[in-house]
C-alpha positions in Angstrom: 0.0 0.0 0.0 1.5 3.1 -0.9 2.5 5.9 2.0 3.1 9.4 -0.3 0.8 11.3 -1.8 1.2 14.1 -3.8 -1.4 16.8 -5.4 -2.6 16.9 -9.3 -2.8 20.6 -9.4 -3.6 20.3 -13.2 -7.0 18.6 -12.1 -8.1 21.1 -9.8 -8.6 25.1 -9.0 -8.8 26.1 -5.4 -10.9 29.3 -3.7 -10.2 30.0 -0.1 -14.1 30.8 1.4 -14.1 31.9 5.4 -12.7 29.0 7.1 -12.9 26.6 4.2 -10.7 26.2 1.1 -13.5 25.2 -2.2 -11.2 22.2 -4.6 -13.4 22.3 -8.3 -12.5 19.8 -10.6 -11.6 21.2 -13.9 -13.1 18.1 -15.9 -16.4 18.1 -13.9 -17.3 21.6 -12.4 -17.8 19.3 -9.4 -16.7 20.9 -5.9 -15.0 19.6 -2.6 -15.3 21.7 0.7 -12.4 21.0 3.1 -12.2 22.5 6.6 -11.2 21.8 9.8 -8.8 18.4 9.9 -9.2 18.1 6.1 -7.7 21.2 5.3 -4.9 20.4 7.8 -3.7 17.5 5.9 -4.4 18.9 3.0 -2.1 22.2 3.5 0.6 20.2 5.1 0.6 18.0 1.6 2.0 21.0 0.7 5.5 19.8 2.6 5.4 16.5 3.3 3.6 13.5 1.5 4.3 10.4 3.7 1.2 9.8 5.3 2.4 8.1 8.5 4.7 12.0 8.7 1.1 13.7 8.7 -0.7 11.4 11.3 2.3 12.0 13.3 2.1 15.6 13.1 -2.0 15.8 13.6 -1.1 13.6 17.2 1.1 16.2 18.0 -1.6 19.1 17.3 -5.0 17.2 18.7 -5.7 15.0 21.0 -5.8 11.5 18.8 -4.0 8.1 18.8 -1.5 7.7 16.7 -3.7 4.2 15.2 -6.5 6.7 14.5 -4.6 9.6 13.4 -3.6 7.2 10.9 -6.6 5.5 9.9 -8.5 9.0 9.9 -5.2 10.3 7.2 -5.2 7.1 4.8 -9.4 7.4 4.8 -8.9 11.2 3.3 -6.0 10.2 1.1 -8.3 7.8 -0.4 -10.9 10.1 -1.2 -8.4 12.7 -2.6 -7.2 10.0 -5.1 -11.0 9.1 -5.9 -11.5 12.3 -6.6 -9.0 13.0 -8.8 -7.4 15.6 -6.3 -4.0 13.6 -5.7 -2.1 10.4 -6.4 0.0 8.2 -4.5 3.6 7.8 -5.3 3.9 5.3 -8.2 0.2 5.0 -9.3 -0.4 4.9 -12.9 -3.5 7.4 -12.5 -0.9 10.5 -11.8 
């Protein structure tokens, strides 16, 4: 199972909106609110893509187990790859 993910910014614009940050897909019109933990990860992609680096990070900022912290991170991952919003590291869909 792959551990790094990385952002297709070619399949996506993003709009910052209050406390949320709007992801439209630029095939589909189709739009993705994230906020809160989801736009956590989803910033820090912009530094570090090994996944077991962010859950680490997200123990260290809330009050989570490091099991769930990583559950919660590779459940998001996989619906940014679904999506279209990101690959992991070696897929043939990125």
């Amino acid at each position: 199972m792959a551990n790094r993910l990385f952002k297709r910014p070619e399949r996506f614009e993003a709009s910052p909106i209050d406390d949320e940050l709007m992801l439209i897909d630029v095939d589909s019109g189709r739009f993705f609110a994230l906020k809160d933990v989801g736009l956590r990860i989803w910033t820090m992609l912009d530094r570090e893509s090994d996944l077991d680096a962010i859950a680490a990070a997200l123990c260290s900022e809330y009050e989570v187990e490091a099991r769930q912290a990583r559950e919660s991170v590779r459940q998001f991952a996989d619906s940014l790859v679904e999506a279209g919003f990101a690959r992991f590291a070696g897929s043939a869909n990125g």
